[in-house]
N, C-alpha and C positions, 0 to 999 in steps of 0.2 A: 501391582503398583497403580495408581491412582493416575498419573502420567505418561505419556508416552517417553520411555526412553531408546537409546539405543548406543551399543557399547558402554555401558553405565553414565550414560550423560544424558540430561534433558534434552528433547529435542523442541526447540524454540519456537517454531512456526512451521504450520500445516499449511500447504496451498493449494487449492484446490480440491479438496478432498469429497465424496460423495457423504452426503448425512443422511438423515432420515430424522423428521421431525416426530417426537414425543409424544410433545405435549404444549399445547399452546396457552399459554396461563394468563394473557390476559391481549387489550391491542396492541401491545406495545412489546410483552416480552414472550418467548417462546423456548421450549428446552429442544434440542437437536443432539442426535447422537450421529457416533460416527465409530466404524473398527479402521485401525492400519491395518497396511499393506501385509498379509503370512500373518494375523494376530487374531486371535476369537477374542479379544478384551475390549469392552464396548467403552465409551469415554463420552460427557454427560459434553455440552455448551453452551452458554448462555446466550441465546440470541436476543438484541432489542432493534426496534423498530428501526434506530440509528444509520444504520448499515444493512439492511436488507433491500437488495436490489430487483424490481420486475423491469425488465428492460423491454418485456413485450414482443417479442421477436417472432415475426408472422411466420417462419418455417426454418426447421432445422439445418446448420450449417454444417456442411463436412467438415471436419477438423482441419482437413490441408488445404483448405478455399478459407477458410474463416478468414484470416489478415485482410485478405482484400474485399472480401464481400460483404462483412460486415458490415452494419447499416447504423452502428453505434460507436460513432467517435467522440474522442474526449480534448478539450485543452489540457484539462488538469485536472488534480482530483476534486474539484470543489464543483465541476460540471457532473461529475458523477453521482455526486450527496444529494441532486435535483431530484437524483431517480430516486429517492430511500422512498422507504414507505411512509416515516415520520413526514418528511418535508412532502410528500404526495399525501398524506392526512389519508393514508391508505389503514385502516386497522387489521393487523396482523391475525386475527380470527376467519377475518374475510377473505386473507390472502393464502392463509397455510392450513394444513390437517392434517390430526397424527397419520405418520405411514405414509407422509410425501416426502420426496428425494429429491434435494437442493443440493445447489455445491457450494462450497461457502471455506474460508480460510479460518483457523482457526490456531489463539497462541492462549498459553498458559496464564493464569491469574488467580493467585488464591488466598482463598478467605476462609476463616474460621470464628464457630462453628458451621459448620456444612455438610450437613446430614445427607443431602442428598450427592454427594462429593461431583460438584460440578466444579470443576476445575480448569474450565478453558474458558477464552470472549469469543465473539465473533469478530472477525474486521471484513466483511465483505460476505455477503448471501446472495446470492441470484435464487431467482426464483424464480416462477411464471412456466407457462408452456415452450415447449422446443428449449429451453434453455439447461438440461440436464448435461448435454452435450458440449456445451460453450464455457471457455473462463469467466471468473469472477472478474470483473475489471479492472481492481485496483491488486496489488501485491500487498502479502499479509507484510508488517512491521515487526520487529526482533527485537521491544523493549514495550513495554506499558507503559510508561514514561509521557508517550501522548497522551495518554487520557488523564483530565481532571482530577484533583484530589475526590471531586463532588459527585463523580461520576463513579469511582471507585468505591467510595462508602457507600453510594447507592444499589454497588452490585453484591457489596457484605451484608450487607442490610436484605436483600431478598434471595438471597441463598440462604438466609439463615432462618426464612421463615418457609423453606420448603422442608418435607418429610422424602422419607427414603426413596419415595417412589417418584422422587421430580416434579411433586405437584404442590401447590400450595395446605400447608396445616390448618383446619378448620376450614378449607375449602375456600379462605379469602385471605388477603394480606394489604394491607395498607399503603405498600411498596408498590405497587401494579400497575402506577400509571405510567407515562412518559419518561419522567425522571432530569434529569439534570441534560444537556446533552453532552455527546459521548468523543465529540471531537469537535474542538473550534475550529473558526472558520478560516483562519492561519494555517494551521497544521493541517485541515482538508489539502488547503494546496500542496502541500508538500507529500504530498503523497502519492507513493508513484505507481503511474499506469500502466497495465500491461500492454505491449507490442501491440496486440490487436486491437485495441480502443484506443490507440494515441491519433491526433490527428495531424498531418501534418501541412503544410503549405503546399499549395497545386505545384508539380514539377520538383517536388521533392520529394528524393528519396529516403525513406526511415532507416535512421541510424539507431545501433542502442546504444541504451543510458549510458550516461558515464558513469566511470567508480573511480572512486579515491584508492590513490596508491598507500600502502601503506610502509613504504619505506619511507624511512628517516635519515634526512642529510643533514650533517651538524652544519652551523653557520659557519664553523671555523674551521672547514674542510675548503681547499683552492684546487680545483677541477678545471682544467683548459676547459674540459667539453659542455660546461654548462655556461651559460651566458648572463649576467647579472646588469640590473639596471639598464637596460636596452632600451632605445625607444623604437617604437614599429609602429604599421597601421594595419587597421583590421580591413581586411580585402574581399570578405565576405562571410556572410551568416549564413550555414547549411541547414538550419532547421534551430528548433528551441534553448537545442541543449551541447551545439555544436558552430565552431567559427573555422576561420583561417587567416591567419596573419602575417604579415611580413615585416622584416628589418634585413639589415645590415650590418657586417663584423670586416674591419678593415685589418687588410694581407701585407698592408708593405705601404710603397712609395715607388711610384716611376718619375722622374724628370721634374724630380721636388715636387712632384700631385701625388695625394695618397691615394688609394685601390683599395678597393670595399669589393665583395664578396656578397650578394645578396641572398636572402633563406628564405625558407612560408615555414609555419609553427601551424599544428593545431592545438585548438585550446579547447574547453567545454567549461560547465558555468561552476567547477570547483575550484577553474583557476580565476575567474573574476571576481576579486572584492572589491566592496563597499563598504568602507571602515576597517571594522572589526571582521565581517561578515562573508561567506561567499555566497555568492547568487543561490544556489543546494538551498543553503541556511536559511536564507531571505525568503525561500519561494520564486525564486525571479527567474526569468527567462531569459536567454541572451537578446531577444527583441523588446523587453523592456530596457 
């Protein structure tokens, strides 16, 4: 198979996986391979300058010290994109060589013809010294949907001018420069960091992400235990992606005065919208 699967299904996104770079075909673009986990089947990646990260890291971190001693914190992902190689006008010749071992995320994308069956993107490369050991910093994404129409035809367009061996036909291609870029500056933000490069405010502690539940409550189901149209106040923000808030739900009546009942809720930024939108959607943080 051309893909990695597993129980007959695609598997969507690789994270953190070790590669070994190819062949580096131009400054901009490079081929990486990589085997899964119990598999001798090698699998080709399109790296671009876009997403390759040197974060420069003066000495290797233990893995169970990394969260707190890393020396690379992020807001967001658009603080990350600072590091690429394209936006460091770093060229990827200068950076990489075949037979070097990067770790880097990697999801499916495919174009045809593609002789050289290179069938995956990059979303995230570290590179550099001591960083073999360390995560990628961003978390790969589970749809290509992010990237450009422009950016896509750019990656069918130089696949299609490689030969078998992952190298460019006739030893040059027209395709090899920069190219379109590979993620605006919107959806950089949205992109999310992993644990160990989030930064968070002095005296706070990291919470994780939140995630969207995936049940569904019809409108037209009446549940005592869920509270509709309430007013409360927000009593405090724990960090980017996390609040605490309070209202009230009245019990009765004593001596003709009613009797309320006071609660705290926590919330995170998939329950605050702005229009149409939730905070996730927008990019936004609960301190904006």
């Amino acid at each position: 198979t051309k893909v990695v699967m597993e129980r007959g299904k695609l598997v969507e996104t690789l994270d953190n996986v070790t590669g070994v770079v190819e062949n580096v075909l131009s400054d901009h673009i490079a081929i990486v391979t990589f085997k899964p986990k119990f598999s001798s089947a090698k699998y080709r990646v399109f790296c671009s300058s876009d997403d390759v990260f040197d974060l420069k890291f003066k000495e290797r971190i233990n893995s169970r010290h990394f969260l707190e001693k890393n020396p690379f914190k992020f807001s967001s992902g658009s603080d990350v994109w600072k590091h690429s190689a394209r936006n460091s006008k770093v060229p990827l010749q200068g950076l990489l060589r075949p037979g070097q071992k990067v770790k880097l995320n990697a999801m499916p994308l495919f174009a045809y013809p593609n002789p050289a069956d290179v069938y995956y993107v990059s979303f995230g490369v570290l590179v550099g010294k001591h960083s073999l050991d360390h995560p990628v910093p961003v978390k790969c994404i589970q749809t290509s949907a992010i990237f450009p129409n422009s950016w896509k035809e750019f990656f069918q367009k130089c696949v299609q001018d490689l030969n078998i061996h992952g190298d460019w036909r006739n030893n040059v291609s027209k395709h090899g420069g920069a190219g379109p870029e590979k993620v605006n500056k919107d959806k950089k933000r949205q992109v999310d960091l992993r644990e160990e490069y989030r930064r968070t405010q002095p005296g706070m502690k990291e919470l994780p992400a939140p995630v969207r539940t995936k049940q569904k409550v019809a409108k037209t189901v009446v549940w005592k235990d869920i509270l509709n149209d309430h007013y409360g106040q927000v009593i405090r923000i724990m960090d980017k992606n996390y609040g605490i808030a309070a209202g009230f739900v009245p019990t009765g009546s004593r001596s003709g005065s009613p009797e309320f009942v006071p609660f705290q809720m926590v919330f995170d930024t998939f329950d605050v919208y702005i229009g149409d939108y939730d905070c996730n959607e927008l990019g936004k943080c609960l301190a904006d």
